[in-house]
C-alpha positions as CSV (number, residue, x, y, z in Angstrom):
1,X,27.8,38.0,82.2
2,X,30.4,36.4,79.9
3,X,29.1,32.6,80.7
4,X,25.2,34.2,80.1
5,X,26.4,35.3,76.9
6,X,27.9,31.9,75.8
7,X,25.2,30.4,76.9
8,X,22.9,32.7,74.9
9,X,24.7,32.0,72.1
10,X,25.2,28.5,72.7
11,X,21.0,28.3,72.9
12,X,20.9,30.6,69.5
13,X,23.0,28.1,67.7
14,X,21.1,25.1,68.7
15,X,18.0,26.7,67.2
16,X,19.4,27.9,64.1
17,X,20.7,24.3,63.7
18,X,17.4,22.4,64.2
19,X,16.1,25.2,62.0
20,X,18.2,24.8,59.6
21,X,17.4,20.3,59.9
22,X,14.0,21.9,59.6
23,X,14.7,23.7,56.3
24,X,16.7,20.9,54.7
25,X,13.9,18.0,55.3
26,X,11.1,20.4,53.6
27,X,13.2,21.0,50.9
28,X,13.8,17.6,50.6
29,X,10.4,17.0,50.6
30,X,9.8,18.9,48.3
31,X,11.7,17.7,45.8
32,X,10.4,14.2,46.6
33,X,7.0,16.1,45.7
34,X,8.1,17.7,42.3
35,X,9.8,14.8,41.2
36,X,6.6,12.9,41.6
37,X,4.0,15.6,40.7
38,X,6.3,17.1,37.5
39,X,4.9,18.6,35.2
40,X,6.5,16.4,32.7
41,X,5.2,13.5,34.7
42,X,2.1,15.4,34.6
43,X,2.0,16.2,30.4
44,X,3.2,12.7,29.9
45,X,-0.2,11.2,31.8
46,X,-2.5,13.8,29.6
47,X,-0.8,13.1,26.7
48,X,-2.2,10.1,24.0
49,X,-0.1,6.9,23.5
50,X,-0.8,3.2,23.1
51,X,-1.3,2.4,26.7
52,X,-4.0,4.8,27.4
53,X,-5.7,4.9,24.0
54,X,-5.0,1.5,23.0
55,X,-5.1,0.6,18.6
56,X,-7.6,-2.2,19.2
57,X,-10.9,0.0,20.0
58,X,-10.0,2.6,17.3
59,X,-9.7,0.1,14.9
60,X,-12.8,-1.4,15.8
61,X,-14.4,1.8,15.4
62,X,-12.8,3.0,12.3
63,X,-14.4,-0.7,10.8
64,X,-17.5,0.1,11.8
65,X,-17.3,3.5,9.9
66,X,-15.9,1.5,6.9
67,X,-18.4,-0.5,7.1
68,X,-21.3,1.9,7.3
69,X,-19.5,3.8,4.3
70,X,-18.9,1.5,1.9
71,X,-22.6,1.3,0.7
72,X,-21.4,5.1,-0.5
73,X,-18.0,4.4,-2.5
74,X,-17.6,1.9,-4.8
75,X,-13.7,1.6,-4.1
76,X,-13.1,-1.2,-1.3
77,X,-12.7,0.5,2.0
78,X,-9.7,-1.5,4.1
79,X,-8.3,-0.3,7.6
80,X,-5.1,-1.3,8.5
81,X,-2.2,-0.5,10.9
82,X,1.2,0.9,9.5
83,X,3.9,2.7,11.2
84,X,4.2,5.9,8.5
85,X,6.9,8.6,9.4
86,X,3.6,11.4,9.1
87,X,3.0,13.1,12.3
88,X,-0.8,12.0,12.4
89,X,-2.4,9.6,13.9
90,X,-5.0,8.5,11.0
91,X,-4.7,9.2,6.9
92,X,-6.3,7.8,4.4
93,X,-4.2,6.4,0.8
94,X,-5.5,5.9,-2.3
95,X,-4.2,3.3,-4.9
96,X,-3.9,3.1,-8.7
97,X,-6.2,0.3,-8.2
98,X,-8.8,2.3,-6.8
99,X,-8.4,1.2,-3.1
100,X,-9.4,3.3,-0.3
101,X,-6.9,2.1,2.7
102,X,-7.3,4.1,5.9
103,X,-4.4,3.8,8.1
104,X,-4.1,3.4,11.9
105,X,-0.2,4.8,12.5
106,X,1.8,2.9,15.0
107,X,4.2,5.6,14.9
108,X,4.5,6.6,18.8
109,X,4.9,10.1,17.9
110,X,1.8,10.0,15.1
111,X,-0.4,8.7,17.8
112,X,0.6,11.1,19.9
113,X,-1.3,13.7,17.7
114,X,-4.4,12.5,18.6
115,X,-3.8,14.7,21.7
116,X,-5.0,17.4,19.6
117,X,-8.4,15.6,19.4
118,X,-9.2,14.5,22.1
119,X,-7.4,16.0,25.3
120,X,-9.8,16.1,28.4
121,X,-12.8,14.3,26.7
122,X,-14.4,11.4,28.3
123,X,-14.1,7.7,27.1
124,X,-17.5,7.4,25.5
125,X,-16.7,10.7,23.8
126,X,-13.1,9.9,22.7
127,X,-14.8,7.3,20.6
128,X,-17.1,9.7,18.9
129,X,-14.0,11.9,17.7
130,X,-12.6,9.0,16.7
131,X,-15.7,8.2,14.2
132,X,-15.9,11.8,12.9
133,X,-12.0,12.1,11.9
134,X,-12.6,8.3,9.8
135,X,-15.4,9.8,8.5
136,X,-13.1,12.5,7.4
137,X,-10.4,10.4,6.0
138,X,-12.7,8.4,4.3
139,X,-14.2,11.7,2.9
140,X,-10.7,11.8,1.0
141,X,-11.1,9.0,-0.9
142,X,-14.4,9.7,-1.8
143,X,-13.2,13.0,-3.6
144,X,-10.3,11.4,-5.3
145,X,-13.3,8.4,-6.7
146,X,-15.0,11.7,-7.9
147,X,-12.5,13.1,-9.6
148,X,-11.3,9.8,-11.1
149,X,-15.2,8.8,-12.3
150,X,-16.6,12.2,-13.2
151,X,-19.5,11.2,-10.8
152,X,-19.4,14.3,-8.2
153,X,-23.5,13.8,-8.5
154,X,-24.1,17.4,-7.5
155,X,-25.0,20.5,-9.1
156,X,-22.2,22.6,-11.5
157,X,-22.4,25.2,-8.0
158,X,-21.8,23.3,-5.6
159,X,-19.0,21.1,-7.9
160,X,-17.2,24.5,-8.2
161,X,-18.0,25.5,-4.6
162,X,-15.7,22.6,-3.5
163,X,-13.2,22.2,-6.5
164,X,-10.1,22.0,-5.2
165,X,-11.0,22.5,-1.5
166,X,-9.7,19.2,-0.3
167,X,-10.0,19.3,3.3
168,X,-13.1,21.5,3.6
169,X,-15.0,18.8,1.6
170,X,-13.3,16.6,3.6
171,X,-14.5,17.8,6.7
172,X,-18.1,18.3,5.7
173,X,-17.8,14.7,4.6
174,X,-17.4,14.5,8.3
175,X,-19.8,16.7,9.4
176,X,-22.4,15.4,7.2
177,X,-21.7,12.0,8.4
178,X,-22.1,13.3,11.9
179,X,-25.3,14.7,11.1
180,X,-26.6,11.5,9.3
181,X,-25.1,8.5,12.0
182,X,-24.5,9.8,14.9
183,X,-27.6,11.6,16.4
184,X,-27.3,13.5,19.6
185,X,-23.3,12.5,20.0
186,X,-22.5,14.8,16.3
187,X,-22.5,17.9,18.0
188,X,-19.1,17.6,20.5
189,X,-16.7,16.1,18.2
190,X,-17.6,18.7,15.3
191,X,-17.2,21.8,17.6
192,X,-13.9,20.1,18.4
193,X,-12.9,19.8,15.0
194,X,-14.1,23.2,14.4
195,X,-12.4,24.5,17.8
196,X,-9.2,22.1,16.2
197,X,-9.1,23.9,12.9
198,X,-9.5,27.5,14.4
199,X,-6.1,27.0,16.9
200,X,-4.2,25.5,14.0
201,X,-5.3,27.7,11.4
202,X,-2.0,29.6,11.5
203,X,0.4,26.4,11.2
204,X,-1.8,25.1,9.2
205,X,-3.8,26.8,6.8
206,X,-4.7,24.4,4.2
207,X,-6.8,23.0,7.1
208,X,-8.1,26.0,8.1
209,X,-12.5,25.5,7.3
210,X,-13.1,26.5,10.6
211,X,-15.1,29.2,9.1
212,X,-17.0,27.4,6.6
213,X,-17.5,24.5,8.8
214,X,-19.0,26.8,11.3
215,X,-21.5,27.9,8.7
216,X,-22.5,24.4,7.2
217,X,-22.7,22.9,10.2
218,X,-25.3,25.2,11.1
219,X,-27.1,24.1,7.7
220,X,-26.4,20.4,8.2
221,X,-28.3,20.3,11.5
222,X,-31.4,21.9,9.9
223,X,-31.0,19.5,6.6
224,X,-32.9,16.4,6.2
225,X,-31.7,13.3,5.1
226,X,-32.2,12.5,1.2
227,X,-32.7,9.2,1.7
228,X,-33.2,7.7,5.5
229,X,-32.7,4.2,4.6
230,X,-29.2,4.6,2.9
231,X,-27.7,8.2,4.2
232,X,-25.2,9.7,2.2
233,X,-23.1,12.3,3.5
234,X,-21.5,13.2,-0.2
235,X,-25.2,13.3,-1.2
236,X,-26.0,15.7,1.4
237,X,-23.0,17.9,1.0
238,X,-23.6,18.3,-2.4
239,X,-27.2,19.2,-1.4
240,X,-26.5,22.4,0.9
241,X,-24.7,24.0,-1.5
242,X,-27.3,24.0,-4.1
């Protein structure tokens, strides 16, 4: 009985060992597996740097907005790449001279804002916010060559409506660019603006037009274009709030 007890326990031992071998290579395992699949490893793909949203096509695309613009401002539009201690990935400054420069930050953690923007959307779509937040920027300037030239070229309402609403004329710049260049492709990167500017209303409030951007948006998509051959997004601003 004694040596069928050892044995017993003998057998139990041997089994709770290769158990236990068991045990320690899945855990092993899976550590191999969260150190690969972390989810820092996994924020650090989905979030936006150089390597996966590279300065070359932006600023390719933030020219072409320039360029399209410029027919509109009478200060010379310039795009150019700075590294600016701002956490954004895009501003626009305006010089004594009357210069409209639109920056590109190289500031890792500036581009890394662009997160915001354009998290989950594809390629071709990426490109399309990208237009709509230059349009924007250069939206600012064309407020500040307002209020420097007295030529807001809109009604004493709708001059009012917007006095002193920098970023909601700002982002109907945008929107009404959308509306005027962009066709079919407006729609997604203003309900992301929109969606943007309603999740960051709290930190941010002077940004806050989701509401009013809601409701022009809805006007600038039934609005037609003053003039076809030249469109003007501070033209047609200025027109829906006649």
């Amino acid at each position: 009985m004694r040596r069928l007890q050892q044995a017993s326990a003998w057998g139990f031992q041997r089994y709770q060992g290769a158990l236990l071998g068991m045990l320690a290579g899945v855990l092993a395992l899976t550590a191999q597996s969260a150190q690969a699949f972390s989810w820092a490893a996994l924020f650090e793909r989905r979030t936006v740097n150089f390597e996966n949203f590279p300065l070359r096509p932006v600023q390719a695309k933030a020219e072409q907005v320039a360029t399209r613009l410029q027919a509109h401002i009478e200060d010379p539009i310039h795009v150019v790449q700075v590294n600016r201690k701002e956490l954004s990935p895009l501003l626009a400054v305006t010089s004594a001279k009357g210069m409209c420069i639109v920056v590109l930050n190289t500031n890792p953690d500036g581009w890394a804002v662009w997160t915001r923007f354009i998290r989950d959307l594809p390629d071709a779509q990426r490109m399309d916010m990208v237009e709509v937040a230059v349009a924007h920027e250069i939206g600012h300037c064309m407020e500040v060559q307002n209020a420097r030239t007295g030529e807001a070229q809109g009604t004493a309402d709708s001059i009012s409506a917007l006095s002193g609403k920098t970023e909601l004329y700002a982002d109907l710049f945008a929107g009404a660019y959308a509306r005027l260049y962009m066709g079919d492709k407006a729609s997604v990167p203003i309900e992301r603006l929109i969606s943007m500017r309603r999740s960051f209303a709290d930190a941010e409030p002077s940004h806050d037009t989701a509401g009013m951007l809601t409701r022009i948006w809805a006007k600038l998509a039934k609005t037609q274009a003053i003039d076809e051959t030249q469109p003007n997004p501070h033209r047609m601003v200025m027109q829906i709030f006649r």
